[in-house]
C-alpha angles and dihedrals in degrees: 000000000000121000143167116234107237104178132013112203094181102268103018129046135206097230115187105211120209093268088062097251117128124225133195107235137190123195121228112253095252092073083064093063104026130087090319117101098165118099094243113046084197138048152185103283108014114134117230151178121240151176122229099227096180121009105198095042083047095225131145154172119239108204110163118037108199122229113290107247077212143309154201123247145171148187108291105253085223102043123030090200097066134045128232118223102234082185153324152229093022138162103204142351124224114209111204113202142173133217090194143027085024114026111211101205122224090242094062087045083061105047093050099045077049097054088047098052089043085064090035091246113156106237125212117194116217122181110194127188089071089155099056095047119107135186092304104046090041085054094047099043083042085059094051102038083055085045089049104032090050087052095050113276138123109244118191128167108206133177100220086180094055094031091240115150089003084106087062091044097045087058089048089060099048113122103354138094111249135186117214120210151161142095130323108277105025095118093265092137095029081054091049092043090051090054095039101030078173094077105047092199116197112273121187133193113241120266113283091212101041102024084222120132119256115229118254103159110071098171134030113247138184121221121201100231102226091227089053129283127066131235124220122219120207127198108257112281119212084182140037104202097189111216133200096021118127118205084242096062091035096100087046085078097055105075108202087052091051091064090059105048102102097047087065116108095237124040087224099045107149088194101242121110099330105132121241086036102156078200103071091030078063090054093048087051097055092237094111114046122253092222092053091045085053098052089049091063092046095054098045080052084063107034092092095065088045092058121094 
């Protein structure tokens, strides 16, 4: 029988089969050692094959896992030298940040719009905490919305607390698969709550003495959309380890630097200090953002400890 996995809780796993009824699955041990490097040999999302071992206790045996359309990972919070798959087999990703109460820096944004084009995954950016924003923070989301939009993502500010903007990302989400991410505290469970007032997921205030965030998600878990799609919740990242990304490819995943790759003097031009670089012609200009460029060299400084 053919299922979607919904929810991983480590070691079982909440599957949904073709006829709608969930099943609690477990995988044979084999799938542990074999072809799969990654921490978690299921996530949120994969498509599998399973046996119904007991009908009325709803329980099951996954034994195949089909091929991943695609997927988001990232570096293992326990262990630097592997990745850990957030979830698969998805159409777009939604970023919620903040500019406030918590501050998503610009640097997080990157990796993870690095990390999505990496795995070909569409990204949408949205800011939330629209309400509590005044001259400073509306400047300053003004001045991204105008570096990201101008690059090829979807920017939207939304007040999850007043309501305001959930109508254009709720249409957003209609009929895809999307995966929802960003730090503790952004308004991620406050957003889905507002969607499925049904679940009333927990929901927490961010720290008073770090100004951090305070995890409310454990595990990551997938929501059928009553109008079609589903939505994936993640548990709250404060980091965003990028894996499988050479310093080589790195500029391939900016993509205001990739259209400019071949009109670089040298093919493997890593866009530092080579002379004849059309990217940073482009950042003297002023066409590729300073801050972006910025974030691209912090992020090559750190792609060697990322590597297994």
């Amino acid at each position: 029988m053919k299922a979607r996995i919904y929810k991983s809780t480590g070691s079982w796993y909440v599957a949904k089969a073709e006829d709608g009824r969930m099943y609690n699955a477990r995988i044979k041990g084999i799938f542990k050692i074999d072809e799969i490097t990654s921490t978690n040999p299921l996530a949120v999302g994969d498509e599998v094959e399973m046996v119904v071992e007991d009908v009325q206790e709803k329980s099951a045996m996954i034994d195949e896992i089909y091929d991943r359309r695609n997927y988001v990972a990232r570096v293992s919070p326990h262990n630097k030298r592997q990745h850990h798959i957030i979830a698969s087999n998805l159409d777009q990703s939604i970023l919620f940040a903040t500019l406030k109460d918590p501050k998503t820096s610009q640097g997080f944004m990157d990796r993870f719009l690095v990390s999505c084009e990496s795995y070909h995954i569409p990204a949408i950016i949205v800011f939330n905490k629209a309400d509590i924003y005044r001259k400073k923070e509306m400047e300053r989301f003004d001045l991204l919305k105008g570096i990201y939009e101008s690059v090829g993502y979807k920017v939207v500010l939304v007040s999850v607390l007043e309501g305001t903007g959930i109508g254009e990302v709720k249409e957003l989400l209609h009929n895809k698969t999307t995966l929802l991410s960003g730090h503790s505290g952004v308004g991620k469970s406050t957003f889905i709550n507002a969607v499925f007032p049904e679940l009333d997921l927990r929901t927490q205030e961010v720290s008073s003495w770090s100004g951090k965030g305070l995890h409310t998600t454990t595990f990551a878990e997938m929501f059928d959309l009553s109008g079609g799609g589903q939505i994936i919740d993640t548990p709250g990242v404060r980091e965003f380890g990028l894996v499988d990304i050479s310093k080589q490819e790195l500029s391939h995943f900016f993509p205001e630097m990739r259209v400019l790759i071949n009109d670089c003097q040298f093919n493997n031009c890593m866009h530092i200090n080579e002379p004849g670089c059309a990217v940073k012609d482009a950042v003297n200009e002023g066409s590729i953002s300073i801050d972006r460029y910025a974030s691209y060299l912090t992020i090559l400084d750190t792609i060697e400890e990322n590597l297994y």
